[in-house]
C-alpha positions in Angstrom: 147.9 121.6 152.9 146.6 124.2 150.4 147.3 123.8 146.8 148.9 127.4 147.0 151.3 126.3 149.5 152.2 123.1 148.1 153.3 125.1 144.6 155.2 127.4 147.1 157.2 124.9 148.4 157.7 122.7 145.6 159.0 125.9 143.7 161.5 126.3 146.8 162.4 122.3 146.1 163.3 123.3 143.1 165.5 126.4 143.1 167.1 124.6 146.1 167.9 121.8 143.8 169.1 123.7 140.4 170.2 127.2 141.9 167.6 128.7 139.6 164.5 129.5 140.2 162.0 128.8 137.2 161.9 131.8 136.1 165.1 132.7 135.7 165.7 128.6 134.0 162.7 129.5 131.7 164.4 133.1 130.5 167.9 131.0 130.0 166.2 128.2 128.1 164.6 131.1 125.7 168.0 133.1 125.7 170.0 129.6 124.9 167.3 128.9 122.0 168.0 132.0 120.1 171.8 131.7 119.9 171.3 127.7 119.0 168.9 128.6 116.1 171.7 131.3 114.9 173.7 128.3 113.8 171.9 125.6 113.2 168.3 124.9 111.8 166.6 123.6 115.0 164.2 120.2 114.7 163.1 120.4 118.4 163.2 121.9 121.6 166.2 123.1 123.4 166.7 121.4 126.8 168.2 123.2 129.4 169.5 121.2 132.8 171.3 123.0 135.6 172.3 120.8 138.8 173.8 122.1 141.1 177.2 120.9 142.7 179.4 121.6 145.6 181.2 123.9 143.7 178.9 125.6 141.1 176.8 124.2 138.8 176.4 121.8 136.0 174.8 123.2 133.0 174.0 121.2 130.1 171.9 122.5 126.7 170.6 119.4 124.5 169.2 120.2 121.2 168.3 118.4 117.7 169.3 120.1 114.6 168.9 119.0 110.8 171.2 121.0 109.6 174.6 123.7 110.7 173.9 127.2 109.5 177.0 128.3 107.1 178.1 132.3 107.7 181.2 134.2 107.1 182.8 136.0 109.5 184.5 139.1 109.8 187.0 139.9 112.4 
């Protein structure tokens, strides 16, 4: 099997498996690491897991912080 066709497939394996491709689990992972470092000073990566279920998804974000950002809000 061609080394092209095996990174076809195993991209299928896994958008089968999360209900994302990578693309779109790589643009989340960015989007989800912004709003995390708007409240808390980050100390690592943000981890982003999406299995899917019967009935939707399971989404979990796992982060280390050192500290929670303080800020006033105005409503």
């Amino acid at each position: 099997m061609k080394e092209e066709d095996k990174k076809r497939l195993t991209r299928l394996i896994e958008q089968d498996r999360d209900g994302l491709n990578s693309e779109s689990k790589a643009e989340a992972q960015r989007a989800f690491t912004h709003v995390a470092s708007e409240f808390f000073e980050l100390s690592g990566g943000v981890e982003l897991t999406v299995t899917k279920e019967r009935r939707g998804f399971d989404v979990t974000l796992h982060f280390k912080a050192d500290r929670a950002k303080n800020f006033n809000s105005i409503l």
